[in-house]
N, C-alpha and C positions, 0 to 999 in steps of 0.2 A: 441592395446587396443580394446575389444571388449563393446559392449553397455552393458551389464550385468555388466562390473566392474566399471562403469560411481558411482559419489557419488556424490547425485544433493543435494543443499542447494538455497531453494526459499529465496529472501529476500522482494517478492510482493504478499504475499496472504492476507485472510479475514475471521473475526471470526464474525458471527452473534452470538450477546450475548443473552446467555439463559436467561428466564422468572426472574430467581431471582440474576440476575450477581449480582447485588447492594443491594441487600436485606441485607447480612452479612456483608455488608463494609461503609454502611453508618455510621457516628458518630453517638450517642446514641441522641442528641439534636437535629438530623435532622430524626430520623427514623419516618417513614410514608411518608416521603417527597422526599423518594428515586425514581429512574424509577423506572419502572413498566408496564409491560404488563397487557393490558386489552382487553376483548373479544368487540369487536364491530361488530354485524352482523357476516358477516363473515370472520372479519378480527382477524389477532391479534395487538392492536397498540403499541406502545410508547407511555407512557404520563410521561410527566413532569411536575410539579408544574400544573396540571390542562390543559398544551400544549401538544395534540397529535401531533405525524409525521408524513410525511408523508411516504413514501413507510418503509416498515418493512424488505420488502427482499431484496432489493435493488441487483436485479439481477443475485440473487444466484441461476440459473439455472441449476451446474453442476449435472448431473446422468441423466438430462432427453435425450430424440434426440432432435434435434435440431430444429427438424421442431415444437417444443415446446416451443423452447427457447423465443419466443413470449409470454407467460402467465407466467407473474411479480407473485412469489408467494405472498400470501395474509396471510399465518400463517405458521407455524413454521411443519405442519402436510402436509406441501406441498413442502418444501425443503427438500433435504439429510440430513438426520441425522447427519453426519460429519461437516455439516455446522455452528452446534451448541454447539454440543456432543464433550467435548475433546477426550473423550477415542475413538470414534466412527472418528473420521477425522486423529488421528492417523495409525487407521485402513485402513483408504481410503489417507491417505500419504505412507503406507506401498505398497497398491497394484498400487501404482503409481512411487513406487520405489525412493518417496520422502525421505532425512532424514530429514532436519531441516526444518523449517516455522518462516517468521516474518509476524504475521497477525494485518493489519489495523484494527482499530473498523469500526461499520455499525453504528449503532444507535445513538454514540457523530459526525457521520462525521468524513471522515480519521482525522482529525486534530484537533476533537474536537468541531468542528464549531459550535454544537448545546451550547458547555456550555460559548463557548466566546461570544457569542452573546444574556446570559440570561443577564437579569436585576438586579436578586439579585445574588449579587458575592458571597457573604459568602455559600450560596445551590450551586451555581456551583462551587465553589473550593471544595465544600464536595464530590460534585459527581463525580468530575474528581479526588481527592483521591481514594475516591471509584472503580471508574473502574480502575486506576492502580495495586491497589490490587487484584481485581479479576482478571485481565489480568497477574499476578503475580504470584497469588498463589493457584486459581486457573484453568487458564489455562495454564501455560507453567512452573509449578512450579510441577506441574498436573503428569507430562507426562518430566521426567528428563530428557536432552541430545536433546530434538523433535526441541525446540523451541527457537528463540531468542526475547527476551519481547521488547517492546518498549512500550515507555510510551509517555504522555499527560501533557502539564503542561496550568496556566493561563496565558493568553498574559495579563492581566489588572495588574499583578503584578507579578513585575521581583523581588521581596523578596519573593514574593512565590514557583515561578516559579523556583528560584535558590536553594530553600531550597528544593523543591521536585526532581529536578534535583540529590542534593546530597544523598539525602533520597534514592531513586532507583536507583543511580548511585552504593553505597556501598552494594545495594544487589542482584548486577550483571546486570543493565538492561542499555544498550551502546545504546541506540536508542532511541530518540525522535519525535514525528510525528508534523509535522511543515507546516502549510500553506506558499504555494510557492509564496503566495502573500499574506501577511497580510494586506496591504495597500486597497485590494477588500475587507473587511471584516471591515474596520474601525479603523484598529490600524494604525501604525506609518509603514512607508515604511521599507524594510528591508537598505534603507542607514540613518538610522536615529539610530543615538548612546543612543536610548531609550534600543535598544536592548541587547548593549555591555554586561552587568552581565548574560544576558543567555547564549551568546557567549561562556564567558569568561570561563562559569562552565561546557559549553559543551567540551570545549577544554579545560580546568583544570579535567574531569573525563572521556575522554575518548569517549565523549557520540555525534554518528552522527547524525544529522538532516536529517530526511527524507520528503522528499518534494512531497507527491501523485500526481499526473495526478489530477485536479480538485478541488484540495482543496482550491486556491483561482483563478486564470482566469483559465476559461473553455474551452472547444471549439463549437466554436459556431454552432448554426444550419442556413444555407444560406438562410432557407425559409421555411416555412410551407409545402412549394410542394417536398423541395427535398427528396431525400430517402434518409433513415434513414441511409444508408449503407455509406454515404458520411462522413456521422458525425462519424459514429463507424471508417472508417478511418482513421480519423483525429485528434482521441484522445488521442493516445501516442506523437503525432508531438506537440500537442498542448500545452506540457511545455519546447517547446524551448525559447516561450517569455522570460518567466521566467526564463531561463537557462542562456540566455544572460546577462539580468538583476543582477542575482549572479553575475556572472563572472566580473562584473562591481561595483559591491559592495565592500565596507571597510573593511567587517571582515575580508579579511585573510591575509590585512598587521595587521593587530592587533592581532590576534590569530592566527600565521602562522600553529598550527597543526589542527585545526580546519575541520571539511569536511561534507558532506553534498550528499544525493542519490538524485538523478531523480526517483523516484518511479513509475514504470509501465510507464516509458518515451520512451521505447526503442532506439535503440545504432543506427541502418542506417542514421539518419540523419545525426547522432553530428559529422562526420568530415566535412561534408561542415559547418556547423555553425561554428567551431572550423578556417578554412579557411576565413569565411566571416571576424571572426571577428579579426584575426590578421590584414584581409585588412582593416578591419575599422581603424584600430588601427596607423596602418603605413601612412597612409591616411591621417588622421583628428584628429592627437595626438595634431597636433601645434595649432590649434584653439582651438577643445573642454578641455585641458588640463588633460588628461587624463592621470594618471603616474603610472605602474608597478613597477617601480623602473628597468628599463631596461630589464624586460621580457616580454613577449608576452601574451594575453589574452589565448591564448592557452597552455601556463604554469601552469595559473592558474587552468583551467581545468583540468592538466594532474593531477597535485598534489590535487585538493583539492573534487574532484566530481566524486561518484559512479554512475557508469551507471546498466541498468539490461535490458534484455531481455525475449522475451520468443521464439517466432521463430523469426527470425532474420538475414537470411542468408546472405543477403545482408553484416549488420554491421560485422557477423564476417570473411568475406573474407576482412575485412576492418581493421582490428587488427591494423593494423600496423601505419592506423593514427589516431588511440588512445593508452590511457596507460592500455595496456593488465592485466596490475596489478589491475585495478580499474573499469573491467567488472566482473556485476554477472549476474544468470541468476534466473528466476522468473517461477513460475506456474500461479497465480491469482485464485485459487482454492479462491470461488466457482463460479466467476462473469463469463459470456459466451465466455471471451477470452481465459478461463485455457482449457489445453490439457489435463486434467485427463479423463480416466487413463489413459493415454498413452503416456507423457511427456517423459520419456524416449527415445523412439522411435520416437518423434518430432524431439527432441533437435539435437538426433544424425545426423540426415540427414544435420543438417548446423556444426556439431562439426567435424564429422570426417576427415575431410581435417588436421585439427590441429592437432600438435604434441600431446604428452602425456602431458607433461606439460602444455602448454596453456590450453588446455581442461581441467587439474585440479585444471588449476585458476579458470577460468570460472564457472564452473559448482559447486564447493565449497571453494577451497582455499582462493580465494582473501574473500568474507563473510566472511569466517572463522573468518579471521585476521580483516576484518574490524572492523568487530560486535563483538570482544570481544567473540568469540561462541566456545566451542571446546567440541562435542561430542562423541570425541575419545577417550578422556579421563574415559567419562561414560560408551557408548557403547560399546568401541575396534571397531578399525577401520575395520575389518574383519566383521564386522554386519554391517556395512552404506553404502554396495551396492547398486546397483539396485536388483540384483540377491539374496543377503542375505533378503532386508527387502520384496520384492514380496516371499520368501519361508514362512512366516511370515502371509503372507494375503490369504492364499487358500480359508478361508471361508469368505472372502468379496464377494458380489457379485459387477461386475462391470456391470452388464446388463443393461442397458437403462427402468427408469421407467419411465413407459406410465399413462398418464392421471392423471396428480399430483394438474392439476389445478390451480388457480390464475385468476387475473387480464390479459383479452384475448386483443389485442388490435384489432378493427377493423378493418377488411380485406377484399379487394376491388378485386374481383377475378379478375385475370389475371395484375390486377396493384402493382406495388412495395408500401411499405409499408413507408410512409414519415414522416416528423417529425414532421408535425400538428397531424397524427394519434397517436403518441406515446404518444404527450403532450394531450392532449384528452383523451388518458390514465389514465393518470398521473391526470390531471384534476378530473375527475369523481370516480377515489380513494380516492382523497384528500377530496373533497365533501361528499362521504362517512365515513370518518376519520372521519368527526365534528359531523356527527350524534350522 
């Protein structure tokens, strides 16, 4: 197998929503009161019900060098066009030799978080209708064969949430985006059978839970002093808490088909956690009463929990103690961990050890199958190269643009840049914001 016949399907990238995403999808009794972008100084914001956000770009850095990757853009005229542009990220999936994308929203939080935590439910159930639509139909409905949709539902109401669940489920969307902790966000722990009717219609249509990196515990910063680089590496580890947690959880003696991603979790870890916790398990079954029904916390894993990567070398010389069937691999297109353009050529360096097969779980099959996604059927599999969709992007450029500008974070020459400087950043935006 060579790198050119590789056929990658991201199941961890990000869609910064254009200026009027909501504009055509709010209900007629809620229009005017839809987001909206507005110019502030020199930003572009989000505002809601009269609440700006804070950062807009949220670290959508890809096309610049790196030595940029430092200046948070500030407006939409300082990110990659593909960032935003269905037609235009298509383009820049093409020369990255991408086929498929499932992309997180920016602006609701992977999971929504901006509309579960409004006050008036009735405006946020309108707007998270709303962005599923646009996320629907027009971006991955946009662009036929590109895209696997995943939607947004209300934690505040599981009649809603179940009816919108079936509403997107019948026209074709298998992905739900799911805080990995709702219990940090003020709802009901994920052991508490408040849940069960989402469960139920997730594994009654087919539809996985996806769980981002951040969307409820985060990874912490150790101090003000440390560098920043400490914290960016400890961002994918940082939903094992939560991975545990699942694993320990009710739904899947209730919903045994039921299943659920690690979003941008990466895979090296999870066979020591996978270890740990069958020893926990064998250990301290008789006291804590903790019952499988005679299988191991590590079963539950094999069957029930998609992992992804992006470079990964370690996890996948490690296949073997996990379920090969239930690894996918990721770009993160446009946040500053994605390898565009050049994912192909990343990936390969940890893929080629592996068979033909393995490699075409990894890189799309196992997605394929999870997500309900089958591109081949639109494009012919003969177009979902590397080699087919780069013939495709000759007039992309993929050159490195210089001086895009943004929010610069202050820089202490010869000193690492830490994470009081970052939040100082972040600070002085957001101060900005309310003006």
């Amino acid at each position: 197998m060579k790198l050119d016949d590789l056929i990658l399907v991201s199941v961890d990238d990000h869609a910064i929503e254009p200026p009027d995403a909501f504009k055509h999808h709010m209900p007629e009794k809620f229009k005017g009161r839809e987001p909206r972008v507005e110019k502030r100084g020199e930003r572009d914001v989000w505002v809601f019900e009269d609440e700006a956000t804070g950062y807009m770009g949220l670290n959508s850095v890809v096309g610049r060098p790196k030595e940029e990757y430092g200046m948070e853009p500030l407006g939409y005229d300082q990110m990659r066009r593909g960032t935003w542009d269905v037609k235009a990220r298509v383009d820049d999936m093409n020369a990255n030799g991408v086929l498929g994308s499932l992309c997180f929203p920016t602006f609701p939080g992977f999971a929504g978080q901006r509309f579960q935590a409004h006050s008036n439910r009735d405006v946020a159930l309108a707007a998270i209708r709303a962005y599923n639509d646009w996320h629907l139909y027009d971006w991955c409905n946009a662009m036929p064969g590109r895209f696997i949709p995943l939607m947004l539902v209300p934690y505040w109401d599981m009649n809603a949430a179940v009816a919108e669940i079936k509403r997107l489920s019948a026209q074709g969307v298998h992905a739900l985006s799911f805080s990995d902790n709702p219990a940090r966000l003020g709802y009901p722990s994920i052991h508490d059978e408040y849940w069960d009717p989402m469960w139920k219609a997730c594994a009654d249509n087919n539809v996985v839970i996806c769980c981002h990196i951040g969307s409820g515990g985060k990874a912490e910063h150790a101090s003000d002093l440390s560098p920043i680089d400490a914290w960016i590496t400890t961002m994918p580890i940082s939903i094992a808490n939560a991975a545990a947690d699942w694993i320990w959880a009710p739904m899947w003696k209730k919903f045994p088909t039921l299943r659920m991603a690690l979003s941008e979790g990466s895979i090296g870890w999870v066979p020591y956690l996978l270890e740990r916790a069958d020893f926990t398990h064998r250990h301290h079954k008789a006291w804590t009463n903790a019952d499988f029904g005679g299988k191991m916390p590590s079963d539950i894993f094999y069957k029930h929990f998609i992992t992804c990567f992006i470079e990964d070398n370690f996890g996948l010389q490690n296949l073997h103690f996990m379920n090969e069937d239930m690894v996918t691999w990721e770009s993160d297109y446009p946040h500053s961990d994605c390898t565009w353009p050049e994912s192909p050529e990343t990936v390969w360096a940890g893929l080629k050890h592996l068979t033909r097969q393995q490699i075409d779980k990894v890189t799309h099959l196992n997605a394929m199958r999870e997500f309900s996604y089958d591109p081949f059927s639109i494009l012919g599999r003969e177009n979902c190269t590397v080699a087919a969709l780069r013939a495709q992007a000759t007039h992309v450029s993929i050159e490195p643009a210089l001086g895009l500008g943004g929010a610069e974070v202050t820089r202490k020459d010869g000193k690492p840049v830490t994470s009081g400087d970052i939040n100082a950043m972040f600070d002085a935006a957001d101060a900005k914001t309310a003006i």
